[in-house]
C-alpha positions, 0 to 999 in steps of 0.5 A: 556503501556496504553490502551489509547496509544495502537493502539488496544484496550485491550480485554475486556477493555470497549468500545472506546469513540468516541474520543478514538476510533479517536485517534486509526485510527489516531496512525494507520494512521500517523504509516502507513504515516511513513512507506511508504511515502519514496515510493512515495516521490521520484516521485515528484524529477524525472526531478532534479535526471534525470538532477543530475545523467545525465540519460534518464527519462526512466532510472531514472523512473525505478531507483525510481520505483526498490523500488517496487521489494523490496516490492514484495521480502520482502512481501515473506520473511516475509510470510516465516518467519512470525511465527519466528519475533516479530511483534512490534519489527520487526516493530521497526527494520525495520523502524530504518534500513529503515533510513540508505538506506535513507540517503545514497542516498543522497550521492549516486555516480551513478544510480546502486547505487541509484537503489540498495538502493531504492530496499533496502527501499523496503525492509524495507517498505515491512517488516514493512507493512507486520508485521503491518498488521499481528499485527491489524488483531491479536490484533484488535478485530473482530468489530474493525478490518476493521476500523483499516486495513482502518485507515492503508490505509488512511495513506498510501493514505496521504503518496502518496499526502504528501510524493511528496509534502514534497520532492518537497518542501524540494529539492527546499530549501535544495537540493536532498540530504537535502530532503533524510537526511529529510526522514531519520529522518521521518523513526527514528521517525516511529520507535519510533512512534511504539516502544511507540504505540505498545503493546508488542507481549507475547511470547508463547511457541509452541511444535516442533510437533506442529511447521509446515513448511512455506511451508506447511502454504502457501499450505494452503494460497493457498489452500484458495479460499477466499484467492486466490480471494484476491491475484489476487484482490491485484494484479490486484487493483495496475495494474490499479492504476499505470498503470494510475498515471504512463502515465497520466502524459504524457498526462497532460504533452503533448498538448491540456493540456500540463501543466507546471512542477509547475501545474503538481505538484498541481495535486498531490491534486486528492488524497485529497478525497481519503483520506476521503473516504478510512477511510470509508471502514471499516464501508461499509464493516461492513454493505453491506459486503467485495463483496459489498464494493469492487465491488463498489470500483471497479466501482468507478474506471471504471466510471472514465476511459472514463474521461482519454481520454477526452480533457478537463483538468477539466475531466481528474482530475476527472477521476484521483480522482475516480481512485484513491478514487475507487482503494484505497477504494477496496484496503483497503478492500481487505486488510482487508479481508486477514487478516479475510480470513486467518485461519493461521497465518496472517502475512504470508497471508498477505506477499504472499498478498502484493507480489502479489500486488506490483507484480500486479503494477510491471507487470502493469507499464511494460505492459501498458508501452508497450501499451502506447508507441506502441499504445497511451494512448486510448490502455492504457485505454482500458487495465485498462478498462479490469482489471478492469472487471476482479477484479469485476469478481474475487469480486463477489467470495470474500466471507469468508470461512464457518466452517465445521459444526460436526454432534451433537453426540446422 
């Protein structure tokens, strides 16, 4: 495989041209696109499931959303067995088998069935992510790394935007189950997309003295107050994130906005400058540091939340655009900071980071539900206001660990 191809540079090749270096975040963008935009698409086709499988929106949110316990499920699977699969062709396999769940939920006869196989994407998705992030952070080197970790997430960004998109357009002109057989192709073509991007893992042979239980690994995870900090930071960013693009969209729907389905679908576009500004985390972290960048991240998001409540459609977006640009921003660095924090294999930091994070969104889509419909979207603000201020708190300790010096010996 070339070097030109590979989405890391080779160690000691001469540095990227500019054009090189593009071409690199683009390979990690469109992989990261591939990967997850079945996890968001299938929101954009709520009210034609509701109307299919003959079930209350409540029913249906919570079948499209299952999707996330397999993430959370394989994140840990992954961090237990991490040392045990190949990163590249894990990666290849899990995209090829996302593509059979895929398919048959267009043939899907009920909603348990429907259901089983949404977490069964998960799955899938959450093995493929968590593998990928492990393969950057282990074959980018250290100037490069953060770049590529928010390559990553700007692709999972566009897949957020043009994943609803494309499934919107595709049921309107060939059905539901048109629009699954589609996605089951954009899955193929992620596995094969891989396959010819990715260099090969070498295989090194490591002693079985020297092989230590997972168990003990995620003691050391644990152990790691930098690493700890970075787990509840995941988990809290996609608390906020979907506790507020879950119940906005009641507020968008209900008066004094009361926007129309096909306006709800245009506003999908708030995600488009958060696809501009995550890219450039890698670059904020390597100048003001991941405490800074994230703490910014975080702000971003809270000037936004006053905007939520007001009665003004013009500011309600604005306030979803710095959402999202801030929790998408604090995402990617804080991704990029596990796979750096980690003293031991990453692919396991990276698992018990991304359960904690899908963990983080199921708890907030659950809580803020109960908020929003015992005490009205105001309450729901207010607990996005105090996660938050949490994560800001939980930022302001994200600092990698220092080596342990040894004495000079006289």
């Amino acid at each position: 495989m070339s070097n030109a191809t590979d989405v890391c540079a080779i160690p000691g090749a001469p540095p990227d041209t500019p054009a090189t270096a593009l071409a690199r975040r683009l390979l990690i963008g469109l992989t990261a696109f591939l990967t997850l935009v079945d996890l968001f698409a299938t929101q954009a086709i709520l009210p034609s499931l509701v109307q299919h499988y003959r079930v209350t929106p409540a029913a249906m949110g919570f079948a499209v959303n299952a999707s996330t316990i397999g993430m959370a499920i394989a994140g840990l699977v992954v961090a237990y067995f991490s040392r045990h699969i190949d990163r590249r062709l894990g990666i290849f396999a899990s995209l090829a088998l996302l593509a059979v769940p895929t398919a048959l939920l267009a043939s899907a006869p009920d909603l348990a069935t429907f259901t089983a196989l949404r977490i069964a994407q998960g799955l899938c998705m959450s093995a493929a992510f968590t593998l990928m992030l492990a393969y950057l952070a282990e074959h980018c080197s250290a100037q490069e790394v953060a770049a590529a970790f928010a390559a990553y997430i700007a692709g999972n960004v566009a897949s957020n935007l043009f994943g609803r998109l494309m499934s919107a357009a595709l049921a309107d002109a060939f059905g539901l189950a048109g629009n699954f057989y589609v996605f089951a192709l954009l899955n193929l073509a992620g596995a094969l997309l891989v396959w010819f991007t990715l260099s090969r893992t070498p295989s090194v042979l490591v002693p079985m003295s020297a092989v230590r239980s997972p168990w003990n690994v995620w003691r050391d995870h644990l152990a790691n107050p930098a690493l700890r900090v970075a787990f509840a930071l995941g988990f809290l960013i996609l608390f906020v994130f979907l506790g507020t693009f879950t119940y906005v969209n009641f507020v968008l729907a209900r008066p004094p906005l009361a926007l129309s389905a096909m306006a709800l679908g245009v506003v999908y576009f708030v995600f488009v400058p958060s696809m501009i500004t995550t890219p450039l985390a890698g670059r904020a972290v390597q100048r003001f540091g991941a405490r800074r960048a994230v703490v910014a991240g975080l702000a971003t998001a809270a000037l936004g939340l006053p905007l939520l409540v007001l009665p003004n459609l013009a500011a309600v977006l604005a306030g979803m655009v710095l959402v999202a640009v801030g929790t998408f921003f604090a995402q990617a660095t804080t991704t990029g900071f596990v796979g750096r924090a980690a003293t031991t294999d990453r692919a396991s930091a990276n698992g018990i980071y991304l359960a904690s994070y899908f963990l983080g969104g199921l708890v907030g889509a659950a809580v803020l539900g109960q908020v929003f419909d015992g005490f009205g979207w105001g309450a729901v603000v207010v607990g996005l206001a105090i996660a938050i201020a949490a994560a800001a708190l939980l930022a302001s300790r994200l600092t990698l660990p220092q080596p342990q010096l040894r004495p000079a010996v006289a």
